[in-house]
PDB file of N, CA, C and O in Angstrom:
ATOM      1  N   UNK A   1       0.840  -1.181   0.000  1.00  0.00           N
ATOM      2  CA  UNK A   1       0.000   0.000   0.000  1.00  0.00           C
ATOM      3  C   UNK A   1       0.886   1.246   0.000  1.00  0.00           C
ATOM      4  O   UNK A   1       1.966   1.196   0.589  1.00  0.00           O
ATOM      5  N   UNK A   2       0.467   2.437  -0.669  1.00  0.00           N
ATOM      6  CA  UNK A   2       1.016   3.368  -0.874  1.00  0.00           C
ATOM      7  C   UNK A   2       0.565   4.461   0.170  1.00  0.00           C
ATOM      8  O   UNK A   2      -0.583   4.690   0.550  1.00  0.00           O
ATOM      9  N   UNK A   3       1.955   5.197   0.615  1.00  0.00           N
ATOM     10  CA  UNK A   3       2.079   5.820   2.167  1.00  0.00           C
ATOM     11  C   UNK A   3       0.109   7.130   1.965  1.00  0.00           C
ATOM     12  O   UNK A   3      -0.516   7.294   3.012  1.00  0.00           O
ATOM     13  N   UNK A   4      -0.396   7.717   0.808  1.00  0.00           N
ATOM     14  CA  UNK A   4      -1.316   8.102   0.911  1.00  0.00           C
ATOM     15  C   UNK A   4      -2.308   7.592   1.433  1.00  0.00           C
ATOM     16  O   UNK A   4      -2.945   8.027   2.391  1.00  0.00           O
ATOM     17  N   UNK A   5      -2.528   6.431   0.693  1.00  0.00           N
ATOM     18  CA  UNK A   5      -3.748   5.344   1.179  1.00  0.00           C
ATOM     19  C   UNK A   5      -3.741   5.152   3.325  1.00  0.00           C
ATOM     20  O   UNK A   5      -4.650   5.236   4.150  1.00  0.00           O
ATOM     21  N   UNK A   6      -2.457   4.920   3.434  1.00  0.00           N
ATOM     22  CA  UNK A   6      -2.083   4.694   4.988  1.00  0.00           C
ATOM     23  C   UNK A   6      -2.822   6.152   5.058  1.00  0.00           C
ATOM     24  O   UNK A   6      -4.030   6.361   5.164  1.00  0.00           O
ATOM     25  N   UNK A   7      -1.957   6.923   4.985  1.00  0.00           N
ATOM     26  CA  UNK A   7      -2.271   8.222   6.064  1.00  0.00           C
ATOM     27  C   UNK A   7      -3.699   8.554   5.864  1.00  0.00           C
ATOM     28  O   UNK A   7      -4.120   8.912   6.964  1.00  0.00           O
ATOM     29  N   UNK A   8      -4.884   8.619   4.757  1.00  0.00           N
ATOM     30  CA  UNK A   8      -5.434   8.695   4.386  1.00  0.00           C
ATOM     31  C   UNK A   8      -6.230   7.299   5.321  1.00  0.00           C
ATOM     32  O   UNK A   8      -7.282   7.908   5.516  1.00  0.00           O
ATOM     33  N   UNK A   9      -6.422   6.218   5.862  1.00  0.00           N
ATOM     34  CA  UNK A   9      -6.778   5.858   6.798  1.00  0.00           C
ATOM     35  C   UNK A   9      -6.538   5.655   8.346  1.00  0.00           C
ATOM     36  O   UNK A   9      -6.929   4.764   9.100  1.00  0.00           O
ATOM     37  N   UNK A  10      -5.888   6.596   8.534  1.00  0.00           N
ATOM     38  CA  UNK A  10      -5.402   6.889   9.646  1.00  0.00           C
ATOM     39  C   UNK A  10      -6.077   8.099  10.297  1.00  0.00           C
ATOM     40  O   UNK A  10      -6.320   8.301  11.487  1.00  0.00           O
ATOM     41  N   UNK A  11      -6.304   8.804   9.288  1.00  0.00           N
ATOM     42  CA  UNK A  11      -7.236  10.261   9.592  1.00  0.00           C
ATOM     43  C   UNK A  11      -8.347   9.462   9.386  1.00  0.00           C
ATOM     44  O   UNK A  11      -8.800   9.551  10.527  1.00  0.00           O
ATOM     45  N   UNK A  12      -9.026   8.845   8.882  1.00  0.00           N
ATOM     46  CA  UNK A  12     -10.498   8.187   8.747  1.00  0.00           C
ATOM     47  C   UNK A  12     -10.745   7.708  10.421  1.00  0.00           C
ATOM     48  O   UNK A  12     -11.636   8.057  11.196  1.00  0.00           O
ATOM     49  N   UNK A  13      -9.608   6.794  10.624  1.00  0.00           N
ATOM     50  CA  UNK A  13      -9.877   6.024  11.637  1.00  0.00           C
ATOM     51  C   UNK A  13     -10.097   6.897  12.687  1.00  0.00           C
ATOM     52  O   UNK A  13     -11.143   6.616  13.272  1.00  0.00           O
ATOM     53  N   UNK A  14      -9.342   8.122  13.284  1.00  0.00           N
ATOM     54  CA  UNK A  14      -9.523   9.358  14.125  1.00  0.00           C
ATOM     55  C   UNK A  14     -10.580   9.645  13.783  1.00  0.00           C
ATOM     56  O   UNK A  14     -11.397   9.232  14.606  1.00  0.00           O
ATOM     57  N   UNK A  15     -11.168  10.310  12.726  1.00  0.00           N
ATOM     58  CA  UNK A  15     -12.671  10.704  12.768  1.00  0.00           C
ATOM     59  C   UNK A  15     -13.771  10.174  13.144  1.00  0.00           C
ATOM     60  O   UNK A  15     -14.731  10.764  13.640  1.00  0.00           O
ATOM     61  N   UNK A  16     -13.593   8.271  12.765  1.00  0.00           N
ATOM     62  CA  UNK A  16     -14.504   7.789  13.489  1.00  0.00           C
ATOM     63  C   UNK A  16     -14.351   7.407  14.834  1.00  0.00           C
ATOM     64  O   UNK A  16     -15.144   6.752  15.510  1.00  0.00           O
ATOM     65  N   UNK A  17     -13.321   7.847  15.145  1.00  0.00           N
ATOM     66  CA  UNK A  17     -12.998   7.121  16.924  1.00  0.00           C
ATOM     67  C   UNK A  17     -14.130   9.148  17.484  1.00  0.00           C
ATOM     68  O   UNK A  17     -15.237   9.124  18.021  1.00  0.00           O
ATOM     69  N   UNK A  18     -13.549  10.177  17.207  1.00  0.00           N
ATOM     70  CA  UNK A  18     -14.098  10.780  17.284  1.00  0.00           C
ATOM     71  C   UNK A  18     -16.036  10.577  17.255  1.00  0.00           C
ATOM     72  O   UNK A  18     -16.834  10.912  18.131  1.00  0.00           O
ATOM     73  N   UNK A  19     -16.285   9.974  16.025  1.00  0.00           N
ATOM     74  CA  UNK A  19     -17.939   9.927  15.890  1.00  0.00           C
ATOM     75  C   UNK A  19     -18.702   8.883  17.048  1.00  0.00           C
ATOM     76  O   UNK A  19     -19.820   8.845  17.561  1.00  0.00           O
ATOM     77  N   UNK A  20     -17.537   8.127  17.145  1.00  0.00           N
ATOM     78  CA  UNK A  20     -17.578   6.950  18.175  1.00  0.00           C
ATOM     79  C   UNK A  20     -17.707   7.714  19.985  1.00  0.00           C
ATOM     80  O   UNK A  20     -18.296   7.109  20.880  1.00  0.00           O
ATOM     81  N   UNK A  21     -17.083   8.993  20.185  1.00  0.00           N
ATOM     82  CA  UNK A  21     -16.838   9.444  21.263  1.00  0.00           C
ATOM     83  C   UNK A  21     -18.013  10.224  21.315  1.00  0.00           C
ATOM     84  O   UNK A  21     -18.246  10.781  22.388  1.00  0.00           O
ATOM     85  N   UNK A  22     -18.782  10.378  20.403  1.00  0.00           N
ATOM     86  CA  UNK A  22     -20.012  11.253  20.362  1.00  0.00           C
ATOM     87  C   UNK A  22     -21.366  10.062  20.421  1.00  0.00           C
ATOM     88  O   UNK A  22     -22.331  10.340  21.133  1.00  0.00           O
ATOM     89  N   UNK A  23     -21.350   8.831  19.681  1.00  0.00           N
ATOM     90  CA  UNK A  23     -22.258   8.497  19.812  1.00  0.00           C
ATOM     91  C   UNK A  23     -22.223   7.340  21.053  1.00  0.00           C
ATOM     92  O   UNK A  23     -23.084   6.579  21.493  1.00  0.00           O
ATOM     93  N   UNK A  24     -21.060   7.540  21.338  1.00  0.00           N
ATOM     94  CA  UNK A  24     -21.192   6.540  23.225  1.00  0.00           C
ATOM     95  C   UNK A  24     -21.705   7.385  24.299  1.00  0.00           C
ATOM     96  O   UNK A  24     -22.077   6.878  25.357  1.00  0.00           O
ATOM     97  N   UNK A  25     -21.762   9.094  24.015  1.00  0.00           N
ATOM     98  CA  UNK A  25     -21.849  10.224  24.640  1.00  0.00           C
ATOM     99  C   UNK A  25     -23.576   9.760  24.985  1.00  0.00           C
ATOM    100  O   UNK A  25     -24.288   9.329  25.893  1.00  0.00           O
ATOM    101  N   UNK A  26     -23.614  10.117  23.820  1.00  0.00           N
ATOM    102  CA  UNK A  26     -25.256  10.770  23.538  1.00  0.00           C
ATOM    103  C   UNK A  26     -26.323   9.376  23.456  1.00  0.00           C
ATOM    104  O   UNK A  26     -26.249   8.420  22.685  1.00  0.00           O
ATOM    105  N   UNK A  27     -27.361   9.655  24.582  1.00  0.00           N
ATOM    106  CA  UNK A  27     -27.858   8.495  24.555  1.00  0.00           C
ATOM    107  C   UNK A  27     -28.737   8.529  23.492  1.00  0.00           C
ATOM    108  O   UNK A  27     -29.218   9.596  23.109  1.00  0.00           O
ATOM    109  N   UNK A  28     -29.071   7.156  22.824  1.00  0.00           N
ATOM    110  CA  UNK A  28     -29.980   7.206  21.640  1.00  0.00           C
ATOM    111  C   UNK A  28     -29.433   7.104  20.492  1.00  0.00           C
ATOM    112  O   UNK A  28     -30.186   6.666  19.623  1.00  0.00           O
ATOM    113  N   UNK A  29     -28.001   7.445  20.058  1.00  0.00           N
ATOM    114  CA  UNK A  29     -27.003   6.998  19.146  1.00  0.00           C
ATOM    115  C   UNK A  29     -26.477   5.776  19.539  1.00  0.00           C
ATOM    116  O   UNK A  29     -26.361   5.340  20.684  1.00  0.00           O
ATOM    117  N   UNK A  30     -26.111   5.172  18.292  1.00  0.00           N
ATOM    118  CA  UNK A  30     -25.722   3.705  18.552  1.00  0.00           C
ATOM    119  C   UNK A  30     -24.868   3.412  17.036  1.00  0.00           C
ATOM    120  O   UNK A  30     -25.297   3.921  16.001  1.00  0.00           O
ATOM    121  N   UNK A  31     -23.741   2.624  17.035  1.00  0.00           N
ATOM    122  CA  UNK A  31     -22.781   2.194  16.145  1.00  0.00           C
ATOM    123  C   UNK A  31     -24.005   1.879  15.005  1.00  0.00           C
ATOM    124  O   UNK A  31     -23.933   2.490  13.939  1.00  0.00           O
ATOM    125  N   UNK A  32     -24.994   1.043  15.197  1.00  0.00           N
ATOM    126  CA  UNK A  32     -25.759   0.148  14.142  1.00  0.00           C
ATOM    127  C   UNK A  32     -25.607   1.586  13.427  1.00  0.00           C
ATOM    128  O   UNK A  32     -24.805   1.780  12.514  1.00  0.00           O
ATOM    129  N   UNK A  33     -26.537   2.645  13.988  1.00  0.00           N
ATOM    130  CA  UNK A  33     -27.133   3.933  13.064  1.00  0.00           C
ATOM    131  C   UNK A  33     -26.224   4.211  12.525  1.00  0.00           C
ATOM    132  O   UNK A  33     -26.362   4.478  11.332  1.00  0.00           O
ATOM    133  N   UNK A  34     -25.182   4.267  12.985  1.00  0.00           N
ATOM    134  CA  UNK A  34     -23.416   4.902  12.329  1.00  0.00           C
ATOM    135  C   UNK A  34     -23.130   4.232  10.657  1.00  0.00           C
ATOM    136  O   UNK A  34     -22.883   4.775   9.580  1.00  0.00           O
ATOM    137  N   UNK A  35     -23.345   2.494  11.173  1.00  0.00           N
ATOM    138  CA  UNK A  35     -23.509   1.540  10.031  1.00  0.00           C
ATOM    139  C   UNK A  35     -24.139   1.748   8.811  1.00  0.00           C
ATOM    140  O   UNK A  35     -23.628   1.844   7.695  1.00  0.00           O
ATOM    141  N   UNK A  36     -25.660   1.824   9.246  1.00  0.00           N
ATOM    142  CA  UNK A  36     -26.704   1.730   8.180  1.00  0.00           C
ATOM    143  C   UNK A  36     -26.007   2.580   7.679  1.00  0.00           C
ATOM    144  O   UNK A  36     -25.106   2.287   6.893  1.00  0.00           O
ATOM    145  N   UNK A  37     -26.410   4.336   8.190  1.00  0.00           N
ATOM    146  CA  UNK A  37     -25.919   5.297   7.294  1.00  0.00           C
ATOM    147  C   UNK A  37     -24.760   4.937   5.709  1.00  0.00           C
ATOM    148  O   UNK A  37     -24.860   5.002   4.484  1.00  0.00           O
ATOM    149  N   UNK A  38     -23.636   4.524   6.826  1.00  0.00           N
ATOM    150  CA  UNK A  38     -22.787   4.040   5.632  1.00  0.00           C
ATOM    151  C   UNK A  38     -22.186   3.118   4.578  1.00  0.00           C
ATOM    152  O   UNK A  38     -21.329   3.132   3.694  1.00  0.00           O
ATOM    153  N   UNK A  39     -23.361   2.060   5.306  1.00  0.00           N
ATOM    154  CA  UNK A  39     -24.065   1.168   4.115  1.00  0.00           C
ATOM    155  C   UNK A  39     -24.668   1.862   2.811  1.00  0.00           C
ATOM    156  O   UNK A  39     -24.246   1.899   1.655  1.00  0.00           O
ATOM    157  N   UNK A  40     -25.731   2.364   3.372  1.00  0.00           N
ATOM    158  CA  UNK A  40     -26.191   2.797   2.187  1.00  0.00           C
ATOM    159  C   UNK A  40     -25.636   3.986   1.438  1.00  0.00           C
ATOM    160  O   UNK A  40     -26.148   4.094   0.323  1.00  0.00           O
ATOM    161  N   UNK A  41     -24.766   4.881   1.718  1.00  0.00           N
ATOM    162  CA  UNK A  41     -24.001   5.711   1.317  1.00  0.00           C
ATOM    163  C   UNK A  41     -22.619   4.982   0.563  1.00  0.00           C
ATOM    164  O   UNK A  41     -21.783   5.624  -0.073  1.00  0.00           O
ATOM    165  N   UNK A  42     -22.589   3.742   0.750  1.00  0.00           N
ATOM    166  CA  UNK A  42     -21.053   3.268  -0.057  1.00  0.00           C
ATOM    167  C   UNK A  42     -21.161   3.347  -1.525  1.00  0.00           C
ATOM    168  O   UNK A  42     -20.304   4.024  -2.093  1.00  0.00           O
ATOM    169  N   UNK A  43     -21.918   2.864  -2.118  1.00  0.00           N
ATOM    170  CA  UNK A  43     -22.034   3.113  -3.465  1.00  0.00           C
ATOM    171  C   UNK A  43     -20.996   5.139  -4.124  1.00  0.00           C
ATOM    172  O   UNK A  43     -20.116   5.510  -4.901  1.00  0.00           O
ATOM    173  N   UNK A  44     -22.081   5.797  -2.982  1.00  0.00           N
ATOM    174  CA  UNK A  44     -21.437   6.996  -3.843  1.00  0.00           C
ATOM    175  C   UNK A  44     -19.741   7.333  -2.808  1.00  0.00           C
ATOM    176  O   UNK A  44     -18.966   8.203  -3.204  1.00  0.00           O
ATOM    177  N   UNK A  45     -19.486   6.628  -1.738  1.00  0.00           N
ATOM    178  CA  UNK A  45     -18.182   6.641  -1.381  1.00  0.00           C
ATOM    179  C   UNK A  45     -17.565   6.083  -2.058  1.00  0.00           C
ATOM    180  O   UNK A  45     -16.515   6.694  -2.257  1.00  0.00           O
ATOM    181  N   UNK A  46     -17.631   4.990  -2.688  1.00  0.00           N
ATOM    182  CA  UNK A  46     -16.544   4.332  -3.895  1.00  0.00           C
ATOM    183  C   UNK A  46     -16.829   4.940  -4.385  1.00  0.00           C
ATOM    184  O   UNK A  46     -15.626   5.091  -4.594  1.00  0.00           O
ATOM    185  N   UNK A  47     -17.611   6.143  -5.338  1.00  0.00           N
ATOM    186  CA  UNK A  47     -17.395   6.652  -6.525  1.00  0.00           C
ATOM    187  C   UNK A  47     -16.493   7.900  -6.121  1.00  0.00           C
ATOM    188  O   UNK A  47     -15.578   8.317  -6.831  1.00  0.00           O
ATOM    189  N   UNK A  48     -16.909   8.515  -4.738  1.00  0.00           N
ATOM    190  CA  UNK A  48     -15.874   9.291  -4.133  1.00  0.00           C
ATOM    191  C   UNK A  48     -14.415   9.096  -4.076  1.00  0.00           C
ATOM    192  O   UNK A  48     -13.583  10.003  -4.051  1.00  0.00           O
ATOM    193  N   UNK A  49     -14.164   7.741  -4.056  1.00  0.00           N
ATOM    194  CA  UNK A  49     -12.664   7.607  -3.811  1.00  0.00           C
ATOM    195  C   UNK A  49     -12.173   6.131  -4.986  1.00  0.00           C
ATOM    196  O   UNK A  49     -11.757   5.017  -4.669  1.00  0.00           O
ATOM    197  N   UNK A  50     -12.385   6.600  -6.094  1.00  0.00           N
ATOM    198  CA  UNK A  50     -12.415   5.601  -7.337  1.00  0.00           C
ATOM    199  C   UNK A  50     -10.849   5.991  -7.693  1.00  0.00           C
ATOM    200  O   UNK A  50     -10.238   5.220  -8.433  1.00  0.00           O
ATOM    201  N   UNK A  51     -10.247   7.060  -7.231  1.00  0.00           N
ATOM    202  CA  UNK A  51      -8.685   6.981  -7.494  1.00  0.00           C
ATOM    203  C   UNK A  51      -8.275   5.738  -6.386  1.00  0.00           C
ATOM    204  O   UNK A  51      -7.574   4.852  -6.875  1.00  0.00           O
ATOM    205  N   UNK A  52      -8.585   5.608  -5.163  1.00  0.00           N
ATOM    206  CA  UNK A  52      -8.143   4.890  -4.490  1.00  0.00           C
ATOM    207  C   UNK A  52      -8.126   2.749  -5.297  1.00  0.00           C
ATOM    208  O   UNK A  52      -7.325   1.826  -5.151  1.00  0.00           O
ATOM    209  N   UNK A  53      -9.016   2.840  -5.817  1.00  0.00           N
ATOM    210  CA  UNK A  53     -10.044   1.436  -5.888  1.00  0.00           C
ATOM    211  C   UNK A  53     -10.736   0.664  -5.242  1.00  0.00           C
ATOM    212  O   UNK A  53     -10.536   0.411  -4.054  1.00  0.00           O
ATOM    213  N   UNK A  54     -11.687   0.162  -5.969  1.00  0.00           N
ATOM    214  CA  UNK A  54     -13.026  -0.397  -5.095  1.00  0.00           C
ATOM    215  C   UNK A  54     -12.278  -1.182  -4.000  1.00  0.00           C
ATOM    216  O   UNK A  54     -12.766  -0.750  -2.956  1.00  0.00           O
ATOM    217  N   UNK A  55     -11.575  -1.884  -3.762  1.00  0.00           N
ATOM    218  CA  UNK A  55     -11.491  -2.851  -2.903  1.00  0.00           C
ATOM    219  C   UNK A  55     -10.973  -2.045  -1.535  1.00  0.00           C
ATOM    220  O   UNK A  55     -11.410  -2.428  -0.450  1.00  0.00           O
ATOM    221  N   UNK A  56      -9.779  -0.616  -1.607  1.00  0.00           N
ATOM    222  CA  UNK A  56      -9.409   0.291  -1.024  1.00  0.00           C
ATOM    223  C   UNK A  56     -10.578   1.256  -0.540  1.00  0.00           C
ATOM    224  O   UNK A  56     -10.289   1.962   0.426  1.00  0.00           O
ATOM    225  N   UNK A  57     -11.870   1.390  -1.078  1.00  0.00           N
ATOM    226  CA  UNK A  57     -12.605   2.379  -0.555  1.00  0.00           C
ATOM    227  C   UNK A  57     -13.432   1.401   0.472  1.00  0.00           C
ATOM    228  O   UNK A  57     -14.087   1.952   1.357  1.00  0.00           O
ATOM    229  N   UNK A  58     -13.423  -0.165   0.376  1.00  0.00           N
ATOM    230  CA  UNK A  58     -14.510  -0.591   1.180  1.00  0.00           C
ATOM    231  C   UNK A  58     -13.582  -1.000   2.378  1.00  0.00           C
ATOM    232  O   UNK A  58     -13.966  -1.149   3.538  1.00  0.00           O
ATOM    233  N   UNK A  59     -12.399  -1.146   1.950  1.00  0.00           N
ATOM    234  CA  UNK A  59     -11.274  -1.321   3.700  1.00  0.00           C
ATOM    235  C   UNK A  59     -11.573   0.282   4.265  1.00  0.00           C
ATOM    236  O   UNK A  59     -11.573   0.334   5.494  1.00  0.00           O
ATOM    237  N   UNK A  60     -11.775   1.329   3.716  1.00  0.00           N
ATOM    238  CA  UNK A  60     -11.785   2.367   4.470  1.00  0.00           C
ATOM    239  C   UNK A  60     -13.128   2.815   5.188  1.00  0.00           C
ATOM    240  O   UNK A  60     -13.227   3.697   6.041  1.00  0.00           O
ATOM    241  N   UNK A  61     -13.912   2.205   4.785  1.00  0.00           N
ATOM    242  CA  UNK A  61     -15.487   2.082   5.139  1.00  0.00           C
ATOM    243  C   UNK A  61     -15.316   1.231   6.048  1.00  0.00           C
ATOM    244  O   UNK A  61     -15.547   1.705   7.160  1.00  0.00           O
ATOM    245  N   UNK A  62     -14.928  -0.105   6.048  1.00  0.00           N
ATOM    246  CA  UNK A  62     -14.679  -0.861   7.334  1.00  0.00           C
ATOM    247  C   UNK A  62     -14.181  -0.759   8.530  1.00  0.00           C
ATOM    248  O   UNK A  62     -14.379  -1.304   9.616  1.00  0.00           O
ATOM    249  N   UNK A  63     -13.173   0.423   7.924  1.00  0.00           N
ATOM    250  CA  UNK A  63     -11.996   0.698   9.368  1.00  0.00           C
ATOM    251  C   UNK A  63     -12.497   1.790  10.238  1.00  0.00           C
ATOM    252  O   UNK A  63     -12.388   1.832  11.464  1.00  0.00           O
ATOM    253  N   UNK A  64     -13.261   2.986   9.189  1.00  0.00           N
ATOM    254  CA  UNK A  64     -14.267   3.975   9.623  1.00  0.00           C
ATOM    255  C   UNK A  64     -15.667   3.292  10.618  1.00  0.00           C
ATOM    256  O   UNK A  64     -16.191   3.969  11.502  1.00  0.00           O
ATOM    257  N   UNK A  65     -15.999   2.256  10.376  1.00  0.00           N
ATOM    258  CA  UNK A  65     -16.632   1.564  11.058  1.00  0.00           C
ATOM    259  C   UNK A  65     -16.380   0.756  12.369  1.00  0.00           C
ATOM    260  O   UNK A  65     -17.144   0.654  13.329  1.00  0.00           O
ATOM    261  N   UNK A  66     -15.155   0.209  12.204  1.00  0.00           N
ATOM    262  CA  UNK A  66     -14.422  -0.493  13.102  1.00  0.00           C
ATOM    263  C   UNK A  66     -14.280   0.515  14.275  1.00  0.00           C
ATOM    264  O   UNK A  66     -14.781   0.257  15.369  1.00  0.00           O
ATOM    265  N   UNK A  67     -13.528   1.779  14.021  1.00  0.00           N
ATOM    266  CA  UNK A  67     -13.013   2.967  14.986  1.00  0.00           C
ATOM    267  C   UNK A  67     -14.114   3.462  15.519  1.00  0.00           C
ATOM    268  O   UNK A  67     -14.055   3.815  16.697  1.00  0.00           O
ATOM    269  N   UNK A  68     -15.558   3.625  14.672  1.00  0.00           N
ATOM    270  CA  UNK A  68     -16.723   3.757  15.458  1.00  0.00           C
ATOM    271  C   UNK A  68     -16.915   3.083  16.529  1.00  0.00           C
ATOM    272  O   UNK A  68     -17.046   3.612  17.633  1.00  0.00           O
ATOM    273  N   UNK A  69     -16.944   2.105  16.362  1.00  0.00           N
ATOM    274  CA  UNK A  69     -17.674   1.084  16.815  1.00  0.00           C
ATOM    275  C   UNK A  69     -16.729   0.886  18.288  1.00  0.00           C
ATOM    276  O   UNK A  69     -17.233   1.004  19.405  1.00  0.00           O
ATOM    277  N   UNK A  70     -15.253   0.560  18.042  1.00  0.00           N
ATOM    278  CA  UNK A  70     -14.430   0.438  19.568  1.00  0.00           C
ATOM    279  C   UNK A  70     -14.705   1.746  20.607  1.00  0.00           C
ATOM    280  O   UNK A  70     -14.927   1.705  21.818  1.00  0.00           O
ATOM    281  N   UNK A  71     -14.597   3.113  19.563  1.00  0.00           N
ATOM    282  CA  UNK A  71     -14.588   4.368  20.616  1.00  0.00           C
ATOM    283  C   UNK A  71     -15.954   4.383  21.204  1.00  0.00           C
ATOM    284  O   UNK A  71     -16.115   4.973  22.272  1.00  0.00           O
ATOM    285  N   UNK A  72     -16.864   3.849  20.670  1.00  0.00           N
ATOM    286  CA  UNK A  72     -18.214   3.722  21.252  1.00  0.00           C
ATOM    287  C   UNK A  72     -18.526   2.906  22.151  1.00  0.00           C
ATOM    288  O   UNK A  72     -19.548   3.117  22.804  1.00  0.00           O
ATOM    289  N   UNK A  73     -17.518   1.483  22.473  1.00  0.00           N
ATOM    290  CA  UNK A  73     -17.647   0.172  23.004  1.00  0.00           C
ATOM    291  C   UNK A  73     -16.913   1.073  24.469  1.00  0.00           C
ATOM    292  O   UNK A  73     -17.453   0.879  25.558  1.00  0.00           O
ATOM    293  N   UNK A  74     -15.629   2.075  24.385  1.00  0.00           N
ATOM    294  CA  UNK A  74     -14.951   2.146  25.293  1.00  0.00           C
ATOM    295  C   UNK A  74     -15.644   3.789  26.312  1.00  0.00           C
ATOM    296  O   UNK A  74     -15.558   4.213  27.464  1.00  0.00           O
ATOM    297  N   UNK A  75     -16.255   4.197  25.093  1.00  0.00           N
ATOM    298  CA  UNK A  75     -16.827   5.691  25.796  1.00  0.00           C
ATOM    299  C   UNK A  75     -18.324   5.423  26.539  1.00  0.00           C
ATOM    300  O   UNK A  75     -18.402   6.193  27.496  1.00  0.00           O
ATOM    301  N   UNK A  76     -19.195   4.823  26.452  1.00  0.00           N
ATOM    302  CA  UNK A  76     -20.139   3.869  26.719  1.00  0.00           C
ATOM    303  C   UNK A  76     -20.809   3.840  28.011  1.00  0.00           C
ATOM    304  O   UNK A  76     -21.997   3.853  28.336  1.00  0.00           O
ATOM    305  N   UNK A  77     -19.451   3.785  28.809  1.00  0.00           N
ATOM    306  CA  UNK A  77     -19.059   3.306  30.013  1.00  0.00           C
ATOM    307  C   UNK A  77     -19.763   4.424  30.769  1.00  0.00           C
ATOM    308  O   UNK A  77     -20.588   4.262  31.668  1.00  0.00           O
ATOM    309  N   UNK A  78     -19.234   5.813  30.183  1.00  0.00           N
ATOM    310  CA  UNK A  78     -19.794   6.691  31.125  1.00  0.00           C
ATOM    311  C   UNK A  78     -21.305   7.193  31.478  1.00  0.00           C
ATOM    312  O   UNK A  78     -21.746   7.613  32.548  1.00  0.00           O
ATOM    313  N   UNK A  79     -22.034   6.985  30.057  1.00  0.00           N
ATOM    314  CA  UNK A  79     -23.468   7.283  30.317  1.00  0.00           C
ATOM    315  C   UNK A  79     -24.342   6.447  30.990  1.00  0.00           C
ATOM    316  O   UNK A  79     -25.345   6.733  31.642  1.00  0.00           O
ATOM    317  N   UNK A  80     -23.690   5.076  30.679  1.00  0.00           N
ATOM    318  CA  UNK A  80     -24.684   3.643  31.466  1.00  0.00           C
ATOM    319  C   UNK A  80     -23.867   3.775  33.448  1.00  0.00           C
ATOM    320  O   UNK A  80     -24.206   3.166  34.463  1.00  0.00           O
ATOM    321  N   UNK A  81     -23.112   4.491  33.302  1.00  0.00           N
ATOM    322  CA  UNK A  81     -23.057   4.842  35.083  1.00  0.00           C
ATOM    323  C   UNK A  81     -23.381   5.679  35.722  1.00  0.00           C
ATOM    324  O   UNK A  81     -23.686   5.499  36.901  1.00  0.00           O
ATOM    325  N   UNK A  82     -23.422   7.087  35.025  1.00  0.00           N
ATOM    326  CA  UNK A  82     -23.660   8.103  35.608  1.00  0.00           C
ATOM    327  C   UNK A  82     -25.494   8.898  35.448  1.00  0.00           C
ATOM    328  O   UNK A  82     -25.890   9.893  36.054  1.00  0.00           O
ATOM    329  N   UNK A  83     -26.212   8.125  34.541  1.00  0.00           N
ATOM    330  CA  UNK A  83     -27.575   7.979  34.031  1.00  0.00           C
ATOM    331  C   UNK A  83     -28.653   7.089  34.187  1.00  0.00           C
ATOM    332  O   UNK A  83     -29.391   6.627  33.317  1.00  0.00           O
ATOM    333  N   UNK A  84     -28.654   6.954  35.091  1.00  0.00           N
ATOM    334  CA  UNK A  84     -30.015   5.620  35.996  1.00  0.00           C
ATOM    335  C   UNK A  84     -30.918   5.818  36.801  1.00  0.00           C
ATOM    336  O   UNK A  84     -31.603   4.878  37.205  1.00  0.00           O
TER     337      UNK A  84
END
């Protein structure tokens, strides 16, 4: 892989650890919603990042997902203790 593609998911992965720190925040957000959204939005994200290639835009959709999903698993913690 070429050092763009890296850095170029490396900032993805921060943004979603970020979206992840917002939707572990806020009760009523949840990773799934994070998902769907970008399920159904992949079509025009591969066409967004068609310099990269298809197989490169759906690892970056995954990893954007992945980083959701942990910062949400680890931020979590605070609303289910301090909200009862």
């Amino acid at each position: 892989m070429d050092l763009f593609f890296i850095s170029f998911l490396v900032v993805l992965s921060t943004c979603g650890a970020f979206l992840g720190c917002l939707t572990g925040l806020v009760p009523g957000l949840h990773v799934n919603n994070i998902a769907l959204i970008l399920l159904s939005l992949s079509s025009f994200i591969i066409s967004l990042f068609v310099f990269l290639g298809e197989n490169n835009a759906l690892l970056l959709i995954a990893a954007f997902i992945t980083s959701v999903a942990l910062a949400h698993t680890f931020v979590n913690i605070l609303p289910a203790t301090f909200i009862q």
